[in-house]
C-alpha positions as CSV (number, residue, x, y, z in Angstrom):
1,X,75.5,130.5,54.2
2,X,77.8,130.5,57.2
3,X,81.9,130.6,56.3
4,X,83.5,127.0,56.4
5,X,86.6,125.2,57.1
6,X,88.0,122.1,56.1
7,X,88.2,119.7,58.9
8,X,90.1,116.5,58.4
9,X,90.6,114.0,61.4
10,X,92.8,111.0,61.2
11,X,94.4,108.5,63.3
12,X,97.0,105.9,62.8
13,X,94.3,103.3,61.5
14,X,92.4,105.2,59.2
15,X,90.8,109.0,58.3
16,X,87.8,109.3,60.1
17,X,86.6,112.4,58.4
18,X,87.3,115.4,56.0
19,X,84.0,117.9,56.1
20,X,83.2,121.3,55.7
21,X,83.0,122.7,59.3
22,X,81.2,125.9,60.8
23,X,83.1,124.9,64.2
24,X,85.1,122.6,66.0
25,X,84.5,121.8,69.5
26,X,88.4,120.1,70.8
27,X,89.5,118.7,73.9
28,X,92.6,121.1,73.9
29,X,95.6,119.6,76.9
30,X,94.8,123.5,78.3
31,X,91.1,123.6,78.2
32,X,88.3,123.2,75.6
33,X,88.7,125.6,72.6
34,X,86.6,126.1,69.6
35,X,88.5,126.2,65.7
36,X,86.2,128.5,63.3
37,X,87.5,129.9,60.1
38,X,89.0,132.4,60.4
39,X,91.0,131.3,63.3
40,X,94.4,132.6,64.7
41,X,97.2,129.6,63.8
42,X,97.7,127.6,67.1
43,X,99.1,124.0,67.2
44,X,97.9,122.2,70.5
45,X,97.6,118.6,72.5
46,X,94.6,117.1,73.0
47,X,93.7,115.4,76.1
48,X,90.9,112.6,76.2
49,X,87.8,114.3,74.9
50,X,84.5,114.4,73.1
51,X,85.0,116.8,69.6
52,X,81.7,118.7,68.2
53,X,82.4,119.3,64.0
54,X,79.2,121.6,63.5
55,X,78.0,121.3,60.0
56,X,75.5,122.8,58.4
57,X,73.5,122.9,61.8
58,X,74.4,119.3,62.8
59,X,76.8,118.2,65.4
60,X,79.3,115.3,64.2
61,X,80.5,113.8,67.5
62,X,84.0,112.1,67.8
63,X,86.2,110.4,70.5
64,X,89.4,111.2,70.5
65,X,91.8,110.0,73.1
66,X,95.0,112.1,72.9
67,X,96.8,114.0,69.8
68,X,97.4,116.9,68.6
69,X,95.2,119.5,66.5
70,X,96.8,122.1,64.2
71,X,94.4,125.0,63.5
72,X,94.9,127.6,60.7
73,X,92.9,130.1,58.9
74,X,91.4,127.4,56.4
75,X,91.3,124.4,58.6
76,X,91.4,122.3,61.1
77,X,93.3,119.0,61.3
78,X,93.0,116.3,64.1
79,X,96.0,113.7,64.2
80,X,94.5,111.7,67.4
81,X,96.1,108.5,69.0
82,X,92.9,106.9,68.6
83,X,89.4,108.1,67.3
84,X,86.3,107.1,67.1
85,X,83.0,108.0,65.9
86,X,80.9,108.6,69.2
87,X,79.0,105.1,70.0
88,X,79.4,101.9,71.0
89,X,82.7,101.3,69.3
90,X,84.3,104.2,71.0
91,X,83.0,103.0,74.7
92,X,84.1,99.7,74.2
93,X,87.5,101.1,73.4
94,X,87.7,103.7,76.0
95,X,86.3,101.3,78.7
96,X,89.6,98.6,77.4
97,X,92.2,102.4,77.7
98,X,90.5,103.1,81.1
99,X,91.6,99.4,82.5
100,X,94.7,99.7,81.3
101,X,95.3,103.3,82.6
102,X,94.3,101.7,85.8
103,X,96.6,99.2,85.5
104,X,99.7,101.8,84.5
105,X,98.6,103.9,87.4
106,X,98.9,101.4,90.0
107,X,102.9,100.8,88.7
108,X,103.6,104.0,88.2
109,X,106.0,106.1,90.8
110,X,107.2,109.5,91.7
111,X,106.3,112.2,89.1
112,X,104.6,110.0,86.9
113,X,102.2,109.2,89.0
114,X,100.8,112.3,88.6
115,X,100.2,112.0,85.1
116,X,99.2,108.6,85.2
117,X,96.1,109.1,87.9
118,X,95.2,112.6,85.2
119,X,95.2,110.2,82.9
120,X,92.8,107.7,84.5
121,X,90.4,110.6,85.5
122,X,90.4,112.0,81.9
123,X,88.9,108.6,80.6
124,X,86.5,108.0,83.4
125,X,85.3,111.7,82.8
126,X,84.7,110.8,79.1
127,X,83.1,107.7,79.5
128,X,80.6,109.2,82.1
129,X,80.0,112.0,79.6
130,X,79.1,109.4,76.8
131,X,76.7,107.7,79.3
């Protein structure tokens, strides 16, 4: 049997999950990184994204939509702004985050702009990706 890592993922609501993970796919603020055990410690941001937890040959998908992760040797652990297990739930909630992305982006001046229209293209990208 493959080496494992614990993989935990909370939010403010609630713990989503706490498995034994071969991998896990993030949506790193830098680019898409994979956590294995093993792995170098890094703490990063997440940015909108779909998350892969592979166990035992099965892919566990999750929505996350901002955070941070904090990787070590023996685990991974998610702390996300909100979560969701990938379905319905999660594209009702990220179609409700795009609208009001919109809406911030539309207000928003100067240098925030910037990261206000990022923002709005993160969440469209997801939803199309869960389509």
């Amino acid at each position: 049997m493959a080496e494992t890592m614990q993989f935990d993922l909370v939010s403010p609501e609630r713990s989503l999950a706490s498995l034994q993970a071969h991998a896990v796919q993030l949506p790193a603020s830098e680019g898409d990184m994979t956590a294995m055990p093993n792995h170098a410690p890094t703490i990063t941001t997440l940015r909108p994204g779909m998350m892969n937890v592979i166990v035992d040959g099965d892919v566990h998908q999750f929505v996350v939509t901002g955070g941070f992760a904090q990787i070590s040797t023996e685990g991974t652990t998610v702390l996300a702004e909100q979560a969701y297990p990938n379905g319905p739930e999660a594209k009702a909630a990220l179609e409700a985050a795009l609208a009001k992305a919109k809406e911030t982006a539309e207000a928003a001046v100067d240098h925030h702009k910037d990261t206000a229209d990022k923002l709005v293209a993160d969440f469209a990208h997801l939803l199309e990706q869960m389509a």
